[in-house]
Backbone as CSV, one residue per row, in Angstrom:
resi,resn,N_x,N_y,N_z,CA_x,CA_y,CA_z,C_x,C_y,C_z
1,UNK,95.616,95.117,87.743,95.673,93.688,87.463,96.696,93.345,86.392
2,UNK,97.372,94.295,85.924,98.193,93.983,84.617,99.507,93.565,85.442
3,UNK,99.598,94.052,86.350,101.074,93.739,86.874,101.281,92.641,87.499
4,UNK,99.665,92.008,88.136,99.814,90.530,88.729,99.887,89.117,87.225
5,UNK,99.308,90.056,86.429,98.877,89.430,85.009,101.027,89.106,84.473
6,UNK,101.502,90.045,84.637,102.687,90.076,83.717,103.627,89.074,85.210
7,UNK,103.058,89.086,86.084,103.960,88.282,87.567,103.745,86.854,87.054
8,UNK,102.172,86.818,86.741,101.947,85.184,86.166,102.807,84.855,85.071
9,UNK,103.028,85.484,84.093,103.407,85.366,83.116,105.020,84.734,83.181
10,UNK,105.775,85.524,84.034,107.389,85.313,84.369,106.964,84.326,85.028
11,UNK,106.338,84.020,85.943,106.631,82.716,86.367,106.082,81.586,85.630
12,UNK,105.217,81.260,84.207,105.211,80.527,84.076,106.405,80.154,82.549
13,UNK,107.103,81.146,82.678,108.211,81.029,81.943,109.453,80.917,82.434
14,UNK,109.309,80.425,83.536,110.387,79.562,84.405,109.918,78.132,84.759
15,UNK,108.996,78.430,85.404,107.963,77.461,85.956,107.531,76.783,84.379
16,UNK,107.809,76.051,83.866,107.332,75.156,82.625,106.466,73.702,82.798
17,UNK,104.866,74.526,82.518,103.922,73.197,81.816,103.350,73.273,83.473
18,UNK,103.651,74.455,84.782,102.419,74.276,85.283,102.032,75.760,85.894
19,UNK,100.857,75.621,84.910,100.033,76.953,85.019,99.375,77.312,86.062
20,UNK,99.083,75.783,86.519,97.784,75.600,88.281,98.161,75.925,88.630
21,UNK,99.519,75.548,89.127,100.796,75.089,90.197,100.733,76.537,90.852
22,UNK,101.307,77.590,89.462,101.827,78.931,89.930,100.692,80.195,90.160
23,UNK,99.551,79.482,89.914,98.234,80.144,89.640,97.968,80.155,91.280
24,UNK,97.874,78.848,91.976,97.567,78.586,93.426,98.683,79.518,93.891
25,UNK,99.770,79.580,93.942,100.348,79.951,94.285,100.386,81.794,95.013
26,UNK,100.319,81.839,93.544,99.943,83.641,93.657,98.621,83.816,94.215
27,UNK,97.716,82.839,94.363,96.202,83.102,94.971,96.703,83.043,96.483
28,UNK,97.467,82.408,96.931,98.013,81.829,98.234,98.292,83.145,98.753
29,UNK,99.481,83.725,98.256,99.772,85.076,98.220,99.395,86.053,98.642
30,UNK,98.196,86.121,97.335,97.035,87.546,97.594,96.184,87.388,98.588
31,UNK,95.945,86.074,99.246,94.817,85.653,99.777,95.816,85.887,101.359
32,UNK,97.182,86.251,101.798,98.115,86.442,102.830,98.061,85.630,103.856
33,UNK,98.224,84.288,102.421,98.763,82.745,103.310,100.120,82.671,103.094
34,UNK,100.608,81.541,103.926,101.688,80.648,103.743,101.241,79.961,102.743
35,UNK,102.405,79.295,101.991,102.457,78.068,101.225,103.309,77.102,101.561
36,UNK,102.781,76.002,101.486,103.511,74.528,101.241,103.566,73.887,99.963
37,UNK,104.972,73.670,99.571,105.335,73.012,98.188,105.942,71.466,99.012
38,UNK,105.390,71.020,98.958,105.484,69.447,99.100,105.613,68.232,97.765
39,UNK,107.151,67.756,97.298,107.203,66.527,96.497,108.581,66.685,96.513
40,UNK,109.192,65.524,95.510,110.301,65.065,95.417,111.419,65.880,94.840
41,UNK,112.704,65.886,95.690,113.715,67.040,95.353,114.045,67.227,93.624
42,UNK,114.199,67.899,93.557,114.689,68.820,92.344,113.624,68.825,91.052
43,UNK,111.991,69.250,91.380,111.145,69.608,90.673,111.058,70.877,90.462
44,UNK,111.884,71.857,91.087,111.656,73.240,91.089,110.419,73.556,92.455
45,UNK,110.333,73.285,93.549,110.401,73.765,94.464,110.688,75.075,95.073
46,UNK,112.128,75.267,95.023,113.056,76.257,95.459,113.286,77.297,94.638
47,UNK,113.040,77.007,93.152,113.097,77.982,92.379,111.528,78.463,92.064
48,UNK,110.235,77.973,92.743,108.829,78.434,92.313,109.292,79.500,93.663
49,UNK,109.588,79.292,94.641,109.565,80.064,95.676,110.620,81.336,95.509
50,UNK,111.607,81.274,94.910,112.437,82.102,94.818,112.017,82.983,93.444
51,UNK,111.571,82.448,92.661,111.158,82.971,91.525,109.612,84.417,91.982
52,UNK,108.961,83.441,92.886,107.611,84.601,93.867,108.257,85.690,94.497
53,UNK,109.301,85.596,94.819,109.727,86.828,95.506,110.337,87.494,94.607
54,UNK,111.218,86.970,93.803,111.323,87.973,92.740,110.386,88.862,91.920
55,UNK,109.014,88.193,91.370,108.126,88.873,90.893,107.412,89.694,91.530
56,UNK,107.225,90.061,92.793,106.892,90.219,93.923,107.425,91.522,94.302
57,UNK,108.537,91.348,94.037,109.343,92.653,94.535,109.290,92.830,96.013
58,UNK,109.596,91.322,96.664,109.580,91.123,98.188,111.225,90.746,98.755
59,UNK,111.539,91.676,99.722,112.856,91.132,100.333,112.720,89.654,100.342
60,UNK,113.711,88.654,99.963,113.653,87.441,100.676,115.180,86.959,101.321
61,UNK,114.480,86.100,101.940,115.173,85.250,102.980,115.268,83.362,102.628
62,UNK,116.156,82.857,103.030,116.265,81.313,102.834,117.018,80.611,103.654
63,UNK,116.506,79.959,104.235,116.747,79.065,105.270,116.872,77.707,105.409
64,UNK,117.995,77.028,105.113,117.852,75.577,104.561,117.774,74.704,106.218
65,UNK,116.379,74.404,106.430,116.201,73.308,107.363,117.070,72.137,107.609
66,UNK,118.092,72.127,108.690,118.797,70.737,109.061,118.566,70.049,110.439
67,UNK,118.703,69.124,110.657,118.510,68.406,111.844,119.272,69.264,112.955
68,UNK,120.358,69.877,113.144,121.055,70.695,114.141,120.636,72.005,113.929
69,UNK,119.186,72.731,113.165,118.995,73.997,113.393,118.772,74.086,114.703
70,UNK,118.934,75.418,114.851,117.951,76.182,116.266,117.076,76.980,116.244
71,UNK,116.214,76.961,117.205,115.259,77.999,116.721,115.754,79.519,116.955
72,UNK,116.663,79.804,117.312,117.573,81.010,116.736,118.121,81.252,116.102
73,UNK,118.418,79.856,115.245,118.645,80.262,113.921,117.887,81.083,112.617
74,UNK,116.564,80.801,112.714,115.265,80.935,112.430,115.067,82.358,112.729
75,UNK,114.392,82.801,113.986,113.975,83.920,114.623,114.916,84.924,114.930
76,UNK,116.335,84.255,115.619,117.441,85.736,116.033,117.441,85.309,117.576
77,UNK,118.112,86.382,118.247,118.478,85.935,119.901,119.058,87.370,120.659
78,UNK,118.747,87.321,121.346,119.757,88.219,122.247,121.387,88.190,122.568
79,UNK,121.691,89.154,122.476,123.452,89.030,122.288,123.722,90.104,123.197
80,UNK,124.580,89.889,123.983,124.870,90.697,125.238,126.206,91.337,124.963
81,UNK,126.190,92.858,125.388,127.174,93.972,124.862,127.846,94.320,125.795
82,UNK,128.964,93.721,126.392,129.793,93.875,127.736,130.118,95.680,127.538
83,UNK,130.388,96.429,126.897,130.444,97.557,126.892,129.361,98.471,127.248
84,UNK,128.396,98.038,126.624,126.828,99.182,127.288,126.511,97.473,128.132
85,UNK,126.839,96.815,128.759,126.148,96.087,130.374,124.717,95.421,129.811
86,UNK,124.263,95.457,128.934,122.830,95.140,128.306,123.080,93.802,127.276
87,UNK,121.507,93.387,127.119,121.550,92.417,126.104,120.312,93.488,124.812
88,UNK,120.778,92.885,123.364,120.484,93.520,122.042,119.737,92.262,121.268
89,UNK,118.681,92.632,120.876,118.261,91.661,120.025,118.338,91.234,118.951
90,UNK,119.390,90.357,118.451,119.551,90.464,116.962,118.665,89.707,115.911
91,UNK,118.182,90.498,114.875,116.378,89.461,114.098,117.574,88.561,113.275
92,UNK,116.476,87.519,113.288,117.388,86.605,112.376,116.792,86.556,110.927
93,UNK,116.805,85.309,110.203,115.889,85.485,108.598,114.824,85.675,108.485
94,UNK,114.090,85.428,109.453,112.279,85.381,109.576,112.227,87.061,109.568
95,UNK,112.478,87.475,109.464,112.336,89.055,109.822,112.738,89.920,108.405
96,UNK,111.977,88.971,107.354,112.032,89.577,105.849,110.534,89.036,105.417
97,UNK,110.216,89.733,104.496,109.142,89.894,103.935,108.474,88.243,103.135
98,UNK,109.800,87.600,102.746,109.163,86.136,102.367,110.468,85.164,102.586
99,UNK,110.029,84.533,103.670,110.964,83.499,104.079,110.898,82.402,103.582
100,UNK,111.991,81.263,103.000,112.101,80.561,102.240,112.601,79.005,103.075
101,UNK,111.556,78.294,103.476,112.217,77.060,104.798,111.855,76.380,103.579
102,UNK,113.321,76.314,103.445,113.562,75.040,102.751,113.876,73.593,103.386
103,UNK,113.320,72.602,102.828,112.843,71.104,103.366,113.075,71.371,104.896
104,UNK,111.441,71.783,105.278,111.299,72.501,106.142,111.135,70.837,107.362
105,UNK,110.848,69.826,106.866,110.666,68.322,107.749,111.162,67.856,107.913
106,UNK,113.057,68.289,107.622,114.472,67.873,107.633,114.619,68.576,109.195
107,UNK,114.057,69.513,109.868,114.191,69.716,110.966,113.409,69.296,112.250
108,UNK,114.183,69.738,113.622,113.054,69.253,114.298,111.814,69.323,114.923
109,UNK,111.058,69.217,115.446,110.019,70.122,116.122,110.013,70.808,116.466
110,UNK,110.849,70.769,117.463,110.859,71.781,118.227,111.151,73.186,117.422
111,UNK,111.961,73.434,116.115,112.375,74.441,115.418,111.738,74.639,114.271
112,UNK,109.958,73.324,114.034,108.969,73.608,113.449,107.772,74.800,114.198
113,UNK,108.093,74.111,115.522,107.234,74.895,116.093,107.654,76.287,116.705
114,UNK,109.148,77.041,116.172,109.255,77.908,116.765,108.529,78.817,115.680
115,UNK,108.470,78.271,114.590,107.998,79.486,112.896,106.215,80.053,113.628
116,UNK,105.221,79.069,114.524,103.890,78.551,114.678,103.807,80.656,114.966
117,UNK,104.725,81.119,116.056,104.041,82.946,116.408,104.284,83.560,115.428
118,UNK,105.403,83.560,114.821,105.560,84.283,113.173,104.584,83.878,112.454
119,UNK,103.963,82.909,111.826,103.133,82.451,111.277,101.574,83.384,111.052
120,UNK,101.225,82.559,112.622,100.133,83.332,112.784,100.016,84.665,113.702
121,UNK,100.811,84.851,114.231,100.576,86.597,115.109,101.493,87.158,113.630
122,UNK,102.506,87.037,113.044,103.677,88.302,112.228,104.248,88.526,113.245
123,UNK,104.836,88.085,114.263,105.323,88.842,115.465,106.196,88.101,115.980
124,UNK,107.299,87.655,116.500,107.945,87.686,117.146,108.727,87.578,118.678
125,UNK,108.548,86.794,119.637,108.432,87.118,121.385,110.171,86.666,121.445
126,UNK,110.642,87.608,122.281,111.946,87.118,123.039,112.610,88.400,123.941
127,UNK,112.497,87.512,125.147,112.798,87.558,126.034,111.766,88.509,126.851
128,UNK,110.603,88.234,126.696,109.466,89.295,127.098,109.119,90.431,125.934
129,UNK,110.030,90.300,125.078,109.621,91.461,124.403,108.851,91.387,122.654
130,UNK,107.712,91.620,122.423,107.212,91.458,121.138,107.853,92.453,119.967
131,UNK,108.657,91.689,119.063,108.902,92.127,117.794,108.030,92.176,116.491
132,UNK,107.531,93.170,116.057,106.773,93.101,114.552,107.713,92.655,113.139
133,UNK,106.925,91.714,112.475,107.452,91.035,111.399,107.034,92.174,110.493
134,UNK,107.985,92.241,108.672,107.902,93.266,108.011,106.079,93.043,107.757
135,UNK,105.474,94.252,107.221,104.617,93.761,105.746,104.611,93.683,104.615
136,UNK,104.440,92.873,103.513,103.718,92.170,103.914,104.790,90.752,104.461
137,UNK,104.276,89.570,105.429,105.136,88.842,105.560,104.506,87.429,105.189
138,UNK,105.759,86.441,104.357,105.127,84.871,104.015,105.862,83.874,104.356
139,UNK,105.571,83.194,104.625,106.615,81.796,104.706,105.637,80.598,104.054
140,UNK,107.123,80.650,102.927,107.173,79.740,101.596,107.865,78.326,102.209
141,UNK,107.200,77.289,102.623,108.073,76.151,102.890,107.991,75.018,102.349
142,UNK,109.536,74.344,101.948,109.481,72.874,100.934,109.496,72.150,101.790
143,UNK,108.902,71.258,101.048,108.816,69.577,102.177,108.915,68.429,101.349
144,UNK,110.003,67.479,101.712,110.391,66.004,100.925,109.081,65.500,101.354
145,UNK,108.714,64.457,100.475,107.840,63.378,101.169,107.638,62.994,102.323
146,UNK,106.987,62.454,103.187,107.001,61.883,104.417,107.434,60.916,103.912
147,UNK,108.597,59.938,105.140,109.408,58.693,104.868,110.203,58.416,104.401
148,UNK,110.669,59.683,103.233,112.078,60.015,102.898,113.255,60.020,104.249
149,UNK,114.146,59.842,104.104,115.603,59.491,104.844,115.811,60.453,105.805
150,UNK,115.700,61.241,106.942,115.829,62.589,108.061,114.752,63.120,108.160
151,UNK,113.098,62.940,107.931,112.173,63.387,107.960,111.396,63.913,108.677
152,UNK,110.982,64.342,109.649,110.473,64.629,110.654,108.767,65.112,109.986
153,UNK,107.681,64.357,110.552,106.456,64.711,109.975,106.009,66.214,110.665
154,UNK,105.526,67.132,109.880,104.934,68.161,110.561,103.867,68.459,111.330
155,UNK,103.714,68.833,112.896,102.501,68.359,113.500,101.370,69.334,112.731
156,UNK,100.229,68.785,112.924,99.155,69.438,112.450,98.980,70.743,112.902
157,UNK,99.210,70.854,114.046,99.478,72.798,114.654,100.089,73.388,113.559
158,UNK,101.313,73.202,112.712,102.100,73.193,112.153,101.276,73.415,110.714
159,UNK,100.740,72.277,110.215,100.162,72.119,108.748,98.818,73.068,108.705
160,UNK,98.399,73.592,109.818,97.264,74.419,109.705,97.370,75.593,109.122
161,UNK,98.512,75.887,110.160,99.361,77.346,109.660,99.425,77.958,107.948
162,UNK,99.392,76.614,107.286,99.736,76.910,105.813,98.339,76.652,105.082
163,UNK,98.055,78.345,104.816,97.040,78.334,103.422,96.751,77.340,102.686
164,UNK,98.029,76.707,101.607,97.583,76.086,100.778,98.903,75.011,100.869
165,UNK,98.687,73.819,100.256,99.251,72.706,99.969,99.245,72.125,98.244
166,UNK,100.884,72.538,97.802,100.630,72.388,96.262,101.776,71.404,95.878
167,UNK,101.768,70.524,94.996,103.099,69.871,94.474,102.822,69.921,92.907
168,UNK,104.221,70.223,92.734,104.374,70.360,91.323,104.654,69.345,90.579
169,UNK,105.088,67.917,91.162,105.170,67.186,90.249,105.926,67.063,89.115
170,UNK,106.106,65.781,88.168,107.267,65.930,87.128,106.653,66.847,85.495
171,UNK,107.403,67.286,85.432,106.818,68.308,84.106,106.081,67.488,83.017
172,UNK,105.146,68.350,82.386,104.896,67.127,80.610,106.044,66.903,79.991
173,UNK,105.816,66.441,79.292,107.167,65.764,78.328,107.633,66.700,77.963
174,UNK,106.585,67.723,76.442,107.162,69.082,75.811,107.619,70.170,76.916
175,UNK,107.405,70.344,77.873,108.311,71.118,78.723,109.550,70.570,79.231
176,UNK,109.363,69.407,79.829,110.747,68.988,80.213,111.765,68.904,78.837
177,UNK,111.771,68.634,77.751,112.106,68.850,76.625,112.857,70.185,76.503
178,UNK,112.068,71.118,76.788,111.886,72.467,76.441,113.068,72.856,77.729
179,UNK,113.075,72.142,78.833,113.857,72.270,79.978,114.886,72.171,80.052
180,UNK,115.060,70.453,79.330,116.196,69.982,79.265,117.085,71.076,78.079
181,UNK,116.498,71.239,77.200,117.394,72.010,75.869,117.762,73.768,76.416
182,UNK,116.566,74.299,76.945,117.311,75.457,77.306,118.226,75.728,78.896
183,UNK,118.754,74.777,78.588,120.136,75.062,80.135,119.545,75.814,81.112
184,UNK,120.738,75.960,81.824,120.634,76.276,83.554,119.361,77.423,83.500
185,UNK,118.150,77.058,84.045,117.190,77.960,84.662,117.511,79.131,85.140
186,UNK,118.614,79.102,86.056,119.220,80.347,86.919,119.649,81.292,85.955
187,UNK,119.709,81.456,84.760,119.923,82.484,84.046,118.835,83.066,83.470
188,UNK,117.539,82.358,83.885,116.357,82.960,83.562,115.695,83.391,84.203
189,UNK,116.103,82.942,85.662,115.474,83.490,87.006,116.339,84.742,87.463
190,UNK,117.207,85.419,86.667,118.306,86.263,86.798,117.338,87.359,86.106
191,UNK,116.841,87.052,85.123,115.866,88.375,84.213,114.453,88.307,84.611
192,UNK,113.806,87.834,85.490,113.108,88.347,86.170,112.819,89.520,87.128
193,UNK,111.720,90.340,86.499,111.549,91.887,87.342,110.253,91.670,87.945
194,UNK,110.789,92.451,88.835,109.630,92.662,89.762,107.988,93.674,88.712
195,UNK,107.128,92.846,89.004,106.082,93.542,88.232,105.181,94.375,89.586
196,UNK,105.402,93.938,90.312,105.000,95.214,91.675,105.678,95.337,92.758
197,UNK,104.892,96.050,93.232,105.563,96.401,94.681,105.181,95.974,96.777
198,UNK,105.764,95.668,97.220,105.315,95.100,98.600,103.766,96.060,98.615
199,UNK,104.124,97.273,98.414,102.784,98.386,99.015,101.986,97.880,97.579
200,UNK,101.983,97.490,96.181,100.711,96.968,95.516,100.344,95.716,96.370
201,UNK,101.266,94.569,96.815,100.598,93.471,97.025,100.003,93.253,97.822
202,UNK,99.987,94.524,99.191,99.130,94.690,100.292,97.773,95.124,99.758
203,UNK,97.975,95.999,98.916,97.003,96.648,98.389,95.799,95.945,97.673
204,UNK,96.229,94.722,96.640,95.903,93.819,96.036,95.356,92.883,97.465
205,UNK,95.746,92.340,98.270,95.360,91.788,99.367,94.282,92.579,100.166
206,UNK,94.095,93.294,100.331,92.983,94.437,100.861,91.699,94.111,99.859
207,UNK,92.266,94.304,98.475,91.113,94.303,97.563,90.641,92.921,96.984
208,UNK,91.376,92.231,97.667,90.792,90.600,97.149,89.741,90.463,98.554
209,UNK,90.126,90.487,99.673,89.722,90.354,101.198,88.227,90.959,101.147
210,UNK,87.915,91.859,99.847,86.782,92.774,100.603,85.736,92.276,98.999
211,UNK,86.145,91.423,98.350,84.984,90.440,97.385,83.776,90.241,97.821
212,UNK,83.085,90.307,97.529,81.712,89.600,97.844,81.362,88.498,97.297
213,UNK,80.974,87.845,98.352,80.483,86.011,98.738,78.806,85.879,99.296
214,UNK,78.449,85.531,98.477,76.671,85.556,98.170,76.424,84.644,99.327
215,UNK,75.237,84.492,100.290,75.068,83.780,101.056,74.813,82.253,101.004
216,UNK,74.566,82.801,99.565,74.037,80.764,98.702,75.996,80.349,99.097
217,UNK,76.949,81.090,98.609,78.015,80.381,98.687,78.460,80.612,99.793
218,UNK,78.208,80.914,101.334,78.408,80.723,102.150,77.981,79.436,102.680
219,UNK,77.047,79.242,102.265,76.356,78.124,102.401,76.572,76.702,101.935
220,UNK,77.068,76.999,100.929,77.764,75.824,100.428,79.315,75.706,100.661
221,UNK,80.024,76.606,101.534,80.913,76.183,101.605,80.463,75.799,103.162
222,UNK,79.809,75.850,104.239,79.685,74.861,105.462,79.089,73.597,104.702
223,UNK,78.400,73.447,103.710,77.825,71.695,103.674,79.266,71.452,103.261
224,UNK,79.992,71.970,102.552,81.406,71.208,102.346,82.385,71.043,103.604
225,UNK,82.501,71.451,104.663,83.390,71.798,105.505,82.470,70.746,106.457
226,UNK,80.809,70.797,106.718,79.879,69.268,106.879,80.470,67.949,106.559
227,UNK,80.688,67.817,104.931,80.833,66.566,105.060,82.271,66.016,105.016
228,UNK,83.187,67.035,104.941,84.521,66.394,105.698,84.472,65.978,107.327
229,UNK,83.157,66.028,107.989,83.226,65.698,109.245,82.459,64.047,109.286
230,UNK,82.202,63.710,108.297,81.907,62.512,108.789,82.905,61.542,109.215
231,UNK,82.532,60.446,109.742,83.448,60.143,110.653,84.115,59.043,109.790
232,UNK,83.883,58.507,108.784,83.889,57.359,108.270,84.959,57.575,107.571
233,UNK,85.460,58.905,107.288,86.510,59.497,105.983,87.357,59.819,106.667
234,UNK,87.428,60.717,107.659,88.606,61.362,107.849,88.707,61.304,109.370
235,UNK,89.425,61.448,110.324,90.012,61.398,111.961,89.087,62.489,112.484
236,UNK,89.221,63.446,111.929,88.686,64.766,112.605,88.367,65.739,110.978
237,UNK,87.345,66.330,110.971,87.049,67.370,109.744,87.109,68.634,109.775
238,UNK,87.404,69.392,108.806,87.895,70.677,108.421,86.947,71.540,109.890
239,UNK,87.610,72.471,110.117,87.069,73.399,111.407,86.824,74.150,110.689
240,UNK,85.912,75.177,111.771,85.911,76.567,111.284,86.989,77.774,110.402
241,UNK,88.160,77.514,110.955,89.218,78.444,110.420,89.657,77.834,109.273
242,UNK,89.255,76.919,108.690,89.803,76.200,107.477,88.849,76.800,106.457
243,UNK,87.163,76.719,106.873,86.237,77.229,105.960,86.633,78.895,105.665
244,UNK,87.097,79.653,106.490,87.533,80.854,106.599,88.770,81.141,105.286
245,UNK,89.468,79.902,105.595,90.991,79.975,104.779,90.429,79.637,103.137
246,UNK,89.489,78.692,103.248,88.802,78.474,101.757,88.117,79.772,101.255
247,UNK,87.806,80.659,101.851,86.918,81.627,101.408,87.782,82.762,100.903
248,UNK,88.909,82.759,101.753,90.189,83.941,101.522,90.682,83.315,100.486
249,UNK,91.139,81.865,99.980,91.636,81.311,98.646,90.926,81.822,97.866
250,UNK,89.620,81.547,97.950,88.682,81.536,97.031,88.532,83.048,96.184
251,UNK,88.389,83.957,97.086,88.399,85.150,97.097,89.752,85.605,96.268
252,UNK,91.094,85.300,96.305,92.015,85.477,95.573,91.874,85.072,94.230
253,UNK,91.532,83.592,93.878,91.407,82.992,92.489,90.669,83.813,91.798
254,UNK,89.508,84.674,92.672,88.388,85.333,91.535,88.941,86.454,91.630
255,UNK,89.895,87.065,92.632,90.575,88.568,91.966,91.164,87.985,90.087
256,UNK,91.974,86.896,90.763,93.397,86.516,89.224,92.200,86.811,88.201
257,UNK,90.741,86.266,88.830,89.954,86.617,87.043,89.392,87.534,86.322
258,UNK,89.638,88.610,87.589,89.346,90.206,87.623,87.528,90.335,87.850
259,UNK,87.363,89.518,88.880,86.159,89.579,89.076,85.833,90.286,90.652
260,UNK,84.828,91.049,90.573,84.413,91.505,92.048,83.730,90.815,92.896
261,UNK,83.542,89.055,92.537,82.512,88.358,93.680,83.196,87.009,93.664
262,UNK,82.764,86.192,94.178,83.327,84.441,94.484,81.991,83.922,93.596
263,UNK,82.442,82.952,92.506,81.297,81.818,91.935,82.005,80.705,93.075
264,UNK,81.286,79.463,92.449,81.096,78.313,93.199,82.546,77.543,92.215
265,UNK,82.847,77.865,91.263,84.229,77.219,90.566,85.409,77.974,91.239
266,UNK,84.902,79.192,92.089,86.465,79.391,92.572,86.782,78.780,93.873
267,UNK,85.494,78.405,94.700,85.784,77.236,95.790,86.568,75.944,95.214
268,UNK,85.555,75.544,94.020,85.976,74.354,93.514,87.377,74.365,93.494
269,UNK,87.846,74.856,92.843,89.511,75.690,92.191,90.351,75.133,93.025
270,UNK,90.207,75.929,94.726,91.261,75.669,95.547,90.728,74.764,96.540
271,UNK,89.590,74.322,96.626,89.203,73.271,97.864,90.219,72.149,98.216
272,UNK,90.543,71.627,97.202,91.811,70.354,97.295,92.861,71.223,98.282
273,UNK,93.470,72.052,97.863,95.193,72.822,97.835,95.176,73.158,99.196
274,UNK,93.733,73.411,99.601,93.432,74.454,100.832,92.996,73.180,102.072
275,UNK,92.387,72.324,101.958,92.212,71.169,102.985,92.609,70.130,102.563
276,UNK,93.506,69.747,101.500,93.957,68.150,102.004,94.875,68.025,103.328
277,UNK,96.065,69.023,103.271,96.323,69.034,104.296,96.588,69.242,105.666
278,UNK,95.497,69.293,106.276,94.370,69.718,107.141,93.733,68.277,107.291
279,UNK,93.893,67.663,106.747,92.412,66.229,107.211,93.762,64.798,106.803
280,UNK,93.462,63.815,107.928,93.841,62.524,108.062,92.997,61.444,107.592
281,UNK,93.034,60.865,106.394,92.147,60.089,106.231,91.635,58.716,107.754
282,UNK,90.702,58.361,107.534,90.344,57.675,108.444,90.911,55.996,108.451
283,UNK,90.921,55.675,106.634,91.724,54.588,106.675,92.979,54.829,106.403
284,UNK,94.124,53.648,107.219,95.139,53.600,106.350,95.587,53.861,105.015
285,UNK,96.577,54.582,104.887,96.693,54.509,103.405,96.236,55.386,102.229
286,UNK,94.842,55.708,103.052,93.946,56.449,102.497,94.630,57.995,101.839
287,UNK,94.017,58.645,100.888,93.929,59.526,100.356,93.518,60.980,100.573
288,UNK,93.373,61.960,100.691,92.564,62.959,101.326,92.264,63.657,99.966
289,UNK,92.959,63.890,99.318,92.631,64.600,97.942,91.585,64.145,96.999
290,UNK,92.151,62.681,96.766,90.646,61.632,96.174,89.573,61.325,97.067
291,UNK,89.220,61.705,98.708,87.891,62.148,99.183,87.248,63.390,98.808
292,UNK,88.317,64.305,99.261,87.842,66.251,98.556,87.109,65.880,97.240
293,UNK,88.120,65.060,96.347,87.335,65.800,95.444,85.925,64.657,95.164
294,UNK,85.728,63.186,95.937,84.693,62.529,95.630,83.101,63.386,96.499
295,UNK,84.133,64.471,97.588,83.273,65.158,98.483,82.800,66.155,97.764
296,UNK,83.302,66.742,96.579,83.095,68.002,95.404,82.167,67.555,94.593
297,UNK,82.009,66.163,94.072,81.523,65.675,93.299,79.946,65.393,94.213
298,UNK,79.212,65.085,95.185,78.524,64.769,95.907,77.702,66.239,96.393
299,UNK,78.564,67.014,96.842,77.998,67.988,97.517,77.564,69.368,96.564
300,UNK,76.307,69.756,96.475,75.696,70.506,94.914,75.344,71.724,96.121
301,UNK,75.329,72.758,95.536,75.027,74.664,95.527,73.487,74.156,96.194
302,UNK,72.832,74.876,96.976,72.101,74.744,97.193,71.122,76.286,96.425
């Protein structure tokens, strides 16, 4: 735990004034989700994500989402070798250990939905033939606001895929301070070392996965995953595989505390990050984060 301990540490000495932010993050991680960093350009986004793979000690990859990608740009393609008469498959960026889709809603569907088999199989299909993604494998993706200028909303097939949902937002004052005075970041994201290794973070992922979760908190996490189904709040409520994805969060936050079981504060912890986006509020306008948590506040341990 000292080495995930000293990973937190570098990143929140890049990452300035948010401790949650990078805390979810690395739970996201261990817990062998995707992440979504969703808010407004140049909060450090691109550098929380690039900064994880550095500490990480994970090959990465980066992929800046545009309206004319392809989804071979993404995945790779077959390339045909007039000399040996055959076609060769060449992997494209997805075929590294943490892929980096940047303003991933600047593209189009169709090249949202080619990431959906990498995602969830690690794998790969073309041309009949299944390719294995490295281990461990993540995809880290930024997203502008919805309604920003080239946007394309991500379908929910799409938003399921991702563990957790985090925005970092504008810094406190004394950090941005602290930001503004010590110059270009990139020279600090330059002395960042890796504090483990791909084979610890599998390892660490194995040993978060196999926590023990008391049946009382099994239990309370279906009345929670219950009352996101009423009908009055939200379009449709958290499914089964969402309560699953809360339990694997959950299960990570209480490794970061070096604990061998899940309390009911490490649901609390990530319940927001892990289903807001996952659920449509029912009214216009509406909120999903300020239901979660009026739904946190309502719903008691049995």
């Amino acid at each position: 735990m000292q080495s995930i301990t000293f990973a937190y540490r570098q990143l929140n000495a890049l990452i300035l004034g948010k401790p949650q932010q990078t805390r979810l993050a690395l739970a996201c991680l261990l817990a062998g989700g995707h992440l979504l960093i969703e808010d407004v350009p140049g909060v450090g986004k691109t550098t929380l994500a690039h900064s994880l793979a550095a500490v990480l000690g994970l090959d990465y990859r980066r992929v800046q989402f545009t309206s004319d990608l392809l989804p071979a740009d993404v995945l790779g393609g077959s390339v045909f070798l007039p000399g040996e008469g055959r076609f060769e498959f060449r992997p494209g960026p997805v075929f590294s250990q943490l892929l980096l889709a940047d303003e991933i809603n600047r593209a189009s569907p169709k090249v949202q939905s080619a990431l959906l088999e990498a995602m969830e199989e690690r794998q790969v299909s073309a041309d009949g033939v299944t390719h294995a993604l490295p281990e461990p494998f993540f995809v880290i993706a930024t997203q502008n606001p919805d309604g920003q200028r080239g946007t394309f909303p991500l379908p929910e097939s799409q938003l399921d895929r991702f563990l957790m949902r985090i925005s970092l937002g504008y810094p406190p004052a004394d950090a941005e301070l602290k930001l503004l005075q010590g110059g270009d970041r990139r020279q600090v994201m330059h002395k960042l070392t890796a504090a483990l290794s791909a084979a610890d973070l599998l390892q660490l992922q194995q040993q978060a996965a196999s926590l023990h979760v008391s049946p009382a908190l099994a239990g309370y996490v279906l009345a929670l995953l219950q009352a996101t189904r009423q009908p009055e709040l939200f379009l449709h409520g958290l499914s089964p595989r969402a309560g699953l994805a809360l339990l694997a969060a959950a299960r990570a936050w209480a490794l970061l505390d070096g604990r061998d079981h899940v309390l009911p504060e490490d649901i609390k912890a990530v319940f927001v990050p892990v289903a807001a986006h996952r659920l449509t509020p029912r009214l216009p306008g509406g909120d999903s984060s300020a239901l979660l948590l009026r739904i946190l506040g309502n719903v008691a341990l049995a």
